[in-house]
N, C-alpha and C positions, 0 to 999 in steps of 0.2 A: 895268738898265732895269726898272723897276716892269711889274708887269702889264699897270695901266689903260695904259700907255706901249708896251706893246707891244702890246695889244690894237689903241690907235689906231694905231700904225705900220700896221697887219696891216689896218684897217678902210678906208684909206686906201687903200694898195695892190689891195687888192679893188678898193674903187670907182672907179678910174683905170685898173683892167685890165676891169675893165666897161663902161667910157666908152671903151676903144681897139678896136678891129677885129683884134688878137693872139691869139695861143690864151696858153695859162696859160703854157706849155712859153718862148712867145718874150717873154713878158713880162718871165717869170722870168730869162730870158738878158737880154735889155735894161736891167734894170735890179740883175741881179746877187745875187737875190735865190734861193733853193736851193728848186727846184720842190715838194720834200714838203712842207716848210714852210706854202708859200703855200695847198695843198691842204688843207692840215691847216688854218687861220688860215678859209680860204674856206668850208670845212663847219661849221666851229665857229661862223663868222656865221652863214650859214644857219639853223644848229640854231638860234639865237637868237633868227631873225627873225621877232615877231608874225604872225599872221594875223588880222586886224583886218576885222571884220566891220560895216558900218555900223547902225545902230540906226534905228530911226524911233520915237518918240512920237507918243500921240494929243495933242493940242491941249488937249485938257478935261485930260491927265493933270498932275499939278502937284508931284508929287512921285514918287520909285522909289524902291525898297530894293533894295540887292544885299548879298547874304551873301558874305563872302572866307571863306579857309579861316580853321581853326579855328571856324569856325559864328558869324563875327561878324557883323551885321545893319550897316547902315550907311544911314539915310532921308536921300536928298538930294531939294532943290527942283531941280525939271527944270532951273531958269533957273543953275543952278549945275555942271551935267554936265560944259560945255564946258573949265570950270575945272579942277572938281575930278577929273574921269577921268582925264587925263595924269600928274598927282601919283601917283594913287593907283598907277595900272601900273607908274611908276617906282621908286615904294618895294615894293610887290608882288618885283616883278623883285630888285631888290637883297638881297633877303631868299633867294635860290636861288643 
């Protein structure tokens, strides 16, 4: 089993013991999965999981710069954020 392959296994299982009304303990027993495991899989998401703070632009502003590491400058047109932000965090991401 590949990583990305167990990652999803493991991101799956989180998210359907999160949708059920079970503790981690009966989940684990329910579907026969070995409790440190899943606790180890469940922190690991966690640690991962963004905290995504909303933005607001003024109206008049028409463009932003954000600097990513390494000190690289990047000017986008506001009308383009919607776009290009989601790319950007994911290749961000992929790079740790």
């Amino acid at each position: 089993m590949t990583q990305q392959s167990k990652s999803d296994f493991w991101t799956e299982h989180v998210t359907q013991w999160k949708a059920s009304d079970l503790s981690q303990a009966a989940y684990c027993q329910q579907h026969q999965l070995k409790l440190s495991t899943f606790t180890y899989w469940r922190s690991k998401q966690s640690k991962n999981t963004a905290k995504l703070m909303p933005i607001t632009m003024p109206p008049s502003q028409t463009s932003m710069v954000m600097t990513l590491p390494g000190n690289i400058q990047i000017q986008l047109p506001t009308s383009e954020l919607e776009h290009t932000l989601p790319v950007l965090w994911r290749l961000l991401r992929e790079q740790h």
